[in-house]
C-alpha positions as CSV (number, residue, x, y, z in Angstrom):
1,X,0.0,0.0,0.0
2,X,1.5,3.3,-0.5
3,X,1.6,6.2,1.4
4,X,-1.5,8.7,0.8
5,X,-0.5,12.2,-0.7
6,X,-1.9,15.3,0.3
7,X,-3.6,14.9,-3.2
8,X,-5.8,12.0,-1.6
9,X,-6.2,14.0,1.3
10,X,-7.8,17.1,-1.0
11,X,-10.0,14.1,-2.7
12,X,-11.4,12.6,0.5
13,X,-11.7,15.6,2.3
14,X,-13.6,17.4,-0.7
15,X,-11.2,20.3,-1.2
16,X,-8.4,21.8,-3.4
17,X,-5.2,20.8,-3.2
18,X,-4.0,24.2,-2.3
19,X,-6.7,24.1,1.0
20,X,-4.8,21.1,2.1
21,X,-1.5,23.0,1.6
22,X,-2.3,25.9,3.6
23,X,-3.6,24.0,6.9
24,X,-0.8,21.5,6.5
25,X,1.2,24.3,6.2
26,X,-0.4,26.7,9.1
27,X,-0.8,29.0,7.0
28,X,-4.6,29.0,7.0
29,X,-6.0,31.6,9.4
30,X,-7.7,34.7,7.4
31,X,-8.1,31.9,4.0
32,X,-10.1,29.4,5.3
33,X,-12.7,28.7,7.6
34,X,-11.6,26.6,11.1
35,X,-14.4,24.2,10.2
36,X,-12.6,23.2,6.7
37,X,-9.1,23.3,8.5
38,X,-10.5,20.8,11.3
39,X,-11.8,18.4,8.5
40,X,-8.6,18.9,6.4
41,X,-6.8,17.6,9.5
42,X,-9.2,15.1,10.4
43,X,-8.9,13.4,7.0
44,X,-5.1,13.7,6.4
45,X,-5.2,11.6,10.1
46,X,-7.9,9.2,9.3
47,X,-6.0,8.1,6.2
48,X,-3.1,8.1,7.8
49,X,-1.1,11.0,5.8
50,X,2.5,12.1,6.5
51,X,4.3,14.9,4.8
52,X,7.1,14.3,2.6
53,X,9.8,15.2,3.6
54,X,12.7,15.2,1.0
55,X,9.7,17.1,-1.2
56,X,9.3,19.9,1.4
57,X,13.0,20.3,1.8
58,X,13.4,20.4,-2.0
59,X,11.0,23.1,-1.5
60,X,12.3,25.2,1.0
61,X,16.0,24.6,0.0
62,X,17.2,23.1,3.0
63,X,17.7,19.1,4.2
64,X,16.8,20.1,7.7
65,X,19.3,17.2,8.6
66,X,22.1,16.5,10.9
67,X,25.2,14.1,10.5
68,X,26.2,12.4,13.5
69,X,29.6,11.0,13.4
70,X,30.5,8.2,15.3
71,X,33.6,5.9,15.9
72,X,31.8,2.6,16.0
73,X,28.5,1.2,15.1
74,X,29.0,-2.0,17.4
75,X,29.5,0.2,20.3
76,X,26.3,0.2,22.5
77,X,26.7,3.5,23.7
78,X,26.8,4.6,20.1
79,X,23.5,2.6,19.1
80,X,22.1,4.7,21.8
81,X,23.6,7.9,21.0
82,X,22.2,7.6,17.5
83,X,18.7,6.4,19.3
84,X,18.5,9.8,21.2
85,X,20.1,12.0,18.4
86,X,17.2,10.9,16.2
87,X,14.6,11.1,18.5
88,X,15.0,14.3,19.4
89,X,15.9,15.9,15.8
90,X,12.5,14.0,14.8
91,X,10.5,16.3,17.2
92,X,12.5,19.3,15.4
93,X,11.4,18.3,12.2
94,X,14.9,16.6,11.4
95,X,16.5,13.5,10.3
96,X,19.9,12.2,11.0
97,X,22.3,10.8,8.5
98,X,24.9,8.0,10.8
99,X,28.6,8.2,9.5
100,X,30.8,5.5,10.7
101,X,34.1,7.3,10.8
102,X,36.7,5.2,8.7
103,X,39.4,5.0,11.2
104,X,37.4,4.4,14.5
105,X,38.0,8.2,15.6
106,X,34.8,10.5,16.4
């Protein structure tokens, strides 16, 4: 099953593309009504919508990603380093890219 778009959300919410946009977005206060931006949410939860996010950051020019280097991947404390690096850059809106460094050193 693939992942729905915000397309599908438009289409089963019964709205443009753009309306979906702008309350993804925030950016509808003052352009649509709070009744259309609850059901826009509603929908794009019910199916189970995420945003893309290589698309946005093609968008908005920036990766909105960290590299964590580390000196072993085998290393427990590393595994967990890399456990809370990504947690927390996930509530920031980031990812993480995990680079081994090639001669152990970090």
């Amino acid at each position: 099953m693939t992942r729905p778009t915000s397309r599908d959300v438009a289409t089963a919410a019964g709205v443009s593309q753009a309306t979906v946009s702008l309350v993804l977005g925030g950016k509808w206060p003052g352009r649509v009504s709070e009744r259309t931006a609850t059901h826009v949410r509603e929908t794009a939860t019910r199916l189970g919508y995420r945003p893309n996010l290589a698309a946005r950051n093609l968008r908005l020019g920036s990766t909105r990603t960290a590299l964590l280097v580390v000196p072993a991947l085998t290393n427990e404390f590393f595994a967990r380093v890399y456990t809370g690096a990504a947690r927390v850059a996930a509530e920031h809106g980031f990812g993480v890219v995990l680079y081994p460094s090639p001669d152990g050193t970090g």
